[in-house]
C-alpha positions as CSV (number, residue, x, y, z in Angstrom):
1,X,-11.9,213.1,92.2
2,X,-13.1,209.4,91.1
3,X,-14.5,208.6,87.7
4,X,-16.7,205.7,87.4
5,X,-14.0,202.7,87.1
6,X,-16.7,200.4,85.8
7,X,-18.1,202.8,83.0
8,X,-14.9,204.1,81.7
9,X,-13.7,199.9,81.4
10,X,-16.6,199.1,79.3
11,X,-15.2,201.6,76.7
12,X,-11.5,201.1,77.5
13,X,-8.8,198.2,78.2
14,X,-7.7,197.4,81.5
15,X,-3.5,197.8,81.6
16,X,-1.1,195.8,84.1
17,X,2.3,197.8,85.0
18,X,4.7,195.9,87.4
19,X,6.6,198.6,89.7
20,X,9.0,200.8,87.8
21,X,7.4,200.1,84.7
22,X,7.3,202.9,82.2
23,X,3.6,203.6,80.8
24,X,4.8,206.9,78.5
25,X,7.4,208.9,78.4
26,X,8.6,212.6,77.9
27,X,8.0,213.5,74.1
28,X,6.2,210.3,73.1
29,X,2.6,211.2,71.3
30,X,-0.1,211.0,73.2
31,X,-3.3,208.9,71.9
32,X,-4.7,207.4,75.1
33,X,-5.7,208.6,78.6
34,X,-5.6,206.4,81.8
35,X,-7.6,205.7,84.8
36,X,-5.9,204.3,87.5
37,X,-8.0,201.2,89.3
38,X,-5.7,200.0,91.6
39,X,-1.7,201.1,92.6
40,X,0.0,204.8,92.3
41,X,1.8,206.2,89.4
42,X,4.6,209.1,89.7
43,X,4.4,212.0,86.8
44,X,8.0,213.4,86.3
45,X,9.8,215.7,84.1
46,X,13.9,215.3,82.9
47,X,15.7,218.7,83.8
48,X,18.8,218.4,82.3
49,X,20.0,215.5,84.3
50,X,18.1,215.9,86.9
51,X,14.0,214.2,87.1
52,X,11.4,216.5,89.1
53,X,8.1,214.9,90.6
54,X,5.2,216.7,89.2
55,X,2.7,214.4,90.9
56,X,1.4,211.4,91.9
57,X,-2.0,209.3,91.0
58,X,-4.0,207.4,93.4
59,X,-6.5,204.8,92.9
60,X,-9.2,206.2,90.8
61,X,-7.4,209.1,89.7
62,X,-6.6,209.8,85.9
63,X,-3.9,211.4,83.5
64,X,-2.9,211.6,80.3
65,X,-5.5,213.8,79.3
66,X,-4.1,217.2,77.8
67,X,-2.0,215.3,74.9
68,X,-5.1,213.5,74.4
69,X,-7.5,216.6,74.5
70,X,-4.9,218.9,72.6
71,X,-3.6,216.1,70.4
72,X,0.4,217.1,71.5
73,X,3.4,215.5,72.6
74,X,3.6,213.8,76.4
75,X,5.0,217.1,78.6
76,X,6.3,214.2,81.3
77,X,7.2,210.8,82.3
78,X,4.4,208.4,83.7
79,X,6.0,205.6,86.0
80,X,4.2,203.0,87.9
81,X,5.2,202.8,91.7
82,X,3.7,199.7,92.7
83,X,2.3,196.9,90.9
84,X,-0.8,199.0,88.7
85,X,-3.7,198.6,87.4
86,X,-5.4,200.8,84.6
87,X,-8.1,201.5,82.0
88,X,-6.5,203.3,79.1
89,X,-8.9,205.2,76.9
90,X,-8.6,205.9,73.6
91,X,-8.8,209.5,72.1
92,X,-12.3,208.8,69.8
93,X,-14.0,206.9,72.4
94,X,-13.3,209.2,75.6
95,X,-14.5,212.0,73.1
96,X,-17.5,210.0,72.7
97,X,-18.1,209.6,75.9
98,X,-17.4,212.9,77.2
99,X,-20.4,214.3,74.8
100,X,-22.6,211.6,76.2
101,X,-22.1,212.3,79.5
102,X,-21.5,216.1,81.0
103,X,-21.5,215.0,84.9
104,X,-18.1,213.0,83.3
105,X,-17.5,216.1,81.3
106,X,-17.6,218.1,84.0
107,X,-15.5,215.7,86.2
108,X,-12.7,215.5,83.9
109,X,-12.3,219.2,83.9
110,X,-13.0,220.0,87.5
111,X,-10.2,217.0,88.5
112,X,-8.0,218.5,86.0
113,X,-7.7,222.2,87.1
114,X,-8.0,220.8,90.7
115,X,-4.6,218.8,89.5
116,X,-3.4,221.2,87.5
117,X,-3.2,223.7,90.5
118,X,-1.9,220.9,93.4
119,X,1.2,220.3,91.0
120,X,1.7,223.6,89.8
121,X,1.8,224.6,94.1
122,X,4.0,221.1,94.5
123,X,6.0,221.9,91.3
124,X,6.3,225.3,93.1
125,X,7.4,224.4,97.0
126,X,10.4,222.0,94.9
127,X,11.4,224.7,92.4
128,X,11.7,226.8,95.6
129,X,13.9,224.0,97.7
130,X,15.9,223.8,94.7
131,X,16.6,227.4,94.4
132,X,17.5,227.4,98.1
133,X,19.3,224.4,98.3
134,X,21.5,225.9,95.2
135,X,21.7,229.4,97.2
136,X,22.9,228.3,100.2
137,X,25.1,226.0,98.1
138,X,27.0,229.0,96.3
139,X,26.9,231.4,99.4
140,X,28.7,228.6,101.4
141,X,31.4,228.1,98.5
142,X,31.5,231.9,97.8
143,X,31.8,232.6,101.6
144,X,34.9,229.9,101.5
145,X,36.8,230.9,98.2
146,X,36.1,234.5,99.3
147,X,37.8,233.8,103.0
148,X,40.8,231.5,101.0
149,X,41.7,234.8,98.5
150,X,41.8,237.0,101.9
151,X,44.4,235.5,103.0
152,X,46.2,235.0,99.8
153,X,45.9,238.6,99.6
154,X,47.1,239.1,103.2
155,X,50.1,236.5,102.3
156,X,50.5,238.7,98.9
157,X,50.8,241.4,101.0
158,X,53.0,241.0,103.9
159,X,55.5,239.5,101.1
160,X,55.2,243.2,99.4
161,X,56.5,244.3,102.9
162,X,59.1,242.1,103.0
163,X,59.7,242.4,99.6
164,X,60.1,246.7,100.2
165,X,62.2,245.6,103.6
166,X,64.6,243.8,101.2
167,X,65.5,246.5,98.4
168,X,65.7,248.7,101.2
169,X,68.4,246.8,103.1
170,X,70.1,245.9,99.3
171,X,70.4,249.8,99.0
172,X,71.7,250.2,102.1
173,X,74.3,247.3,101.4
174,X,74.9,249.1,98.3
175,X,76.2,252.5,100.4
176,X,78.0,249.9,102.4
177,X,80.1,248.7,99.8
178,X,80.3,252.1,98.0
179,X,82.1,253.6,101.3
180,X,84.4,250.1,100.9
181,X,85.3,250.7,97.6
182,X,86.5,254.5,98.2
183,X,88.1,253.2,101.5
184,X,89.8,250.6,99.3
185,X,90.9,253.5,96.8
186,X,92.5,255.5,99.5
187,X,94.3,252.3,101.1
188,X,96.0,251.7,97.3
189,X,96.8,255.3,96.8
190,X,98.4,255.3,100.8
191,X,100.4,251.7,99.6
192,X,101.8,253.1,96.7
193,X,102.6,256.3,97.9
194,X,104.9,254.0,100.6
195,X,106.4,252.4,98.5
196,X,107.6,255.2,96.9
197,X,108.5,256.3,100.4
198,X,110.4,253.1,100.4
199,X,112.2,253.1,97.4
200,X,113.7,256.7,98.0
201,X,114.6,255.3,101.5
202,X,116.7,252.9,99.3
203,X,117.8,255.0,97.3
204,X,119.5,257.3,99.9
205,X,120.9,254.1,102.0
206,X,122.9,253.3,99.3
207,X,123.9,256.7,99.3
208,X,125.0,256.6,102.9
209,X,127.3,253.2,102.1
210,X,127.9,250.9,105.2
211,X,126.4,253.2,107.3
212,X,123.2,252.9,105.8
213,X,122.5,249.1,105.2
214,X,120.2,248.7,108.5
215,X,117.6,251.6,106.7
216,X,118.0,249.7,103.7
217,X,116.9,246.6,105.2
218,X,113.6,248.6,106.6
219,X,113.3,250.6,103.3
220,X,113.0,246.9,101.6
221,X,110.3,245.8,104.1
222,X,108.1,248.9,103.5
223,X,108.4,248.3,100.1
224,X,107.2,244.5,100.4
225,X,104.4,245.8,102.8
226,X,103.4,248.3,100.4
227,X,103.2,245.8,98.0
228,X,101.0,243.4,99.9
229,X,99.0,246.1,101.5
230,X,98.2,247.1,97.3
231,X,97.1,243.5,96.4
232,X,94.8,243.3,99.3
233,X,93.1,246.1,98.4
234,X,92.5,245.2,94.8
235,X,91.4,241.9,95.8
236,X,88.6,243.6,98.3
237,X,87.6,245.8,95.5
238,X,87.7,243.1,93.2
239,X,85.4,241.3,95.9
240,X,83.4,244.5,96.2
241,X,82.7,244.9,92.7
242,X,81.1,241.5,92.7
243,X,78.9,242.2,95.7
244,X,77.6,245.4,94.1
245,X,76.7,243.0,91.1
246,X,75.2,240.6,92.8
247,X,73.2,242.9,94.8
248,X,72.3,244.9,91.3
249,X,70.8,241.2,90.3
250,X,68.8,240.8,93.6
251,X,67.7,244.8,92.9
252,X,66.2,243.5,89.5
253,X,64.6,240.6,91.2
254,X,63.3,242.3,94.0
255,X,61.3,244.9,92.3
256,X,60.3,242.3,89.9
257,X,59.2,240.3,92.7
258,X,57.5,243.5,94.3
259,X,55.3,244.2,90.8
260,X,54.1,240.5,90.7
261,X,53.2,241.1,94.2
262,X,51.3,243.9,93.8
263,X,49.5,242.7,90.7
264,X,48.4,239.5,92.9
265,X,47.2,241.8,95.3
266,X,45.4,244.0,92.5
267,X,44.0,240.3,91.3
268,X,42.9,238.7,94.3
269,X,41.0,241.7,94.9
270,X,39.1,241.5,91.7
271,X,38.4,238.0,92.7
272,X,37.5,238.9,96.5
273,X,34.8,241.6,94.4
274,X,33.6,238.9,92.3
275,X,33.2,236.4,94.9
276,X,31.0,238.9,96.6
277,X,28.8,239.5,93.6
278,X,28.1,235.5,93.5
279,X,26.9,235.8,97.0
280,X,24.9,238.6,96.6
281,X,23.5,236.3,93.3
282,X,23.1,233.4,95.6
283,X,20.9,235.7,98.5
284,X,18.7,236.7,95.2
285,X,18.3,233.2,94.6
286,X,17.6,232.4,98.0
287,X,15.2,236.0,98.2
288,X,13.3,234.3,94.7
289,X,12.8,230.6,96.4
290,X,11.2,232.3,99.8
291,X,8.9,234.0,97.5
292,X,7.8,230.8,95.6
């Protein structure tokens, strides 16, 4: 909708903007309205660090008028594209002429809804983008953290296998060296019990005198056998003992290692859940932009 350019300049001033230029900002009051003669200007709003087009003015197009009409802060950002020429208005004379004239009257308001419901439809259609860019943004990243836990719950998993594959072979160890130990027992009970053998072999060679110096000599060599047969078998159960406290240390560690396992597991699954509630947030999202 075009306003008469050459009426609305008698009553206004005509405004040069060089591209980029800023003609009002976000917040700033509003006392004038503008008419564009020649160029384009872009209407945009600051979302947190992000500017959204509302719109954009042609060549005899106008805005600024509802902080003029309503007396209240700018709602956006007016830039000039292109190198722009205007007629700015000022808030007594456009109501002036407004009462003078009701085909301008009836202009300004019929342009303005007409506006009003193009951006709020454009404003719409972006919001909507936005939304589904954002959805498909956090089911893409939902869908790869959810996939990366799987398998850290997998991995969490299979160690809690290995983990219960472990203590299992450690008990049976454990038996292993218990049968040692009695085995060891019985071995030092047998060497002692020769070389008591042994020493009443001695006993009754010197007994026998000359004639029994040669079982003597053998009696001796049980003895010594008996001896080192004993100190073998304390050294094994020496050695024994130690295994069985080593493997009492990997026991602790083990089922320590099994509980952290299993609360990873417990954990990742939480996360695995929560994951999925993001991208059932994200198809919402995505459900709420179609709709737009």
């Amino acid at each position: 909708m075009e306003l008469n350019i050459a009426q609305l300049s008698e009553i206004g001033s005509v405004m040069n903007k060089r591209a980029g230029e800023v003609i009002f900002s976000e917040g700033e009051p509003g006392h004038e309205m503008y008419v564009v003669i020649s160029g384009q200007v872009e209407i945009t709003i600051q979302q947190e660090s992000r500017s959204i087009v509302l719109g954009q003015v042609d060549e005899g197009g106008f805005f600024g008028e509802m902080s003029l009409l309503e007396g209240m802060p700018r709602s956006g950002t007016a830039k000039a594209v292109v190198s722009t020429q205007l007629v700015v208005l000022q808030q007594e004379s456009f109501r002036q002429f407004m009462t003078s004239d009701s085909e301008l009257a009836w202009q300004v308001m019929n342009g303005l809804s007409t506006r009003l419901r193009n951006q709020n439809r454009e404003f719409a259609q972006r919001l909507g983008k936005d939304l589904q860019d954002v959805a498909d943004q956090l089911n893409s990243s939902a869908q790869g953290i959810s996939g990366t836990i799987k398998q850290i719950a997998a991995s969490a998993e299979e160690i809690e296998l290995n983990e219960q594959q472990l203590a299992h072979n450690i008990t049976e160890i454990k038996d292993i060296s218990k049968e040692i130990s009695e085995s060891l027992m019985f071995i030092g009970k047998v060497a002692q019990q020769t070389k008591v053998f042994g020493l009443n072999a001695s006993i009754e060679a010197a007994r026998s005198g000359e004639f029994g110096r040669g079982f003597g000599v053998i009696a001796e060599e049980i003895r010594k056998l008996s001896e080192v047969s004993r100190q073998n078998a304390e050294k094994m159960n020496n050695l024994t003992l130690q295994i069985n406290a080593k493997m009492e240390q990997v026991t602790k560690a083990s089922n320590t290692s099994t509980q952290k396992s299993q609360e990873q597991s417990l954990a990742t699954h939480n996360m695995v859940t929560s994951v999925d509630e993001v991208a059932g947030m994200a198809n919402k999202l995505a459900n709420i932009a179609n709709s737009l």
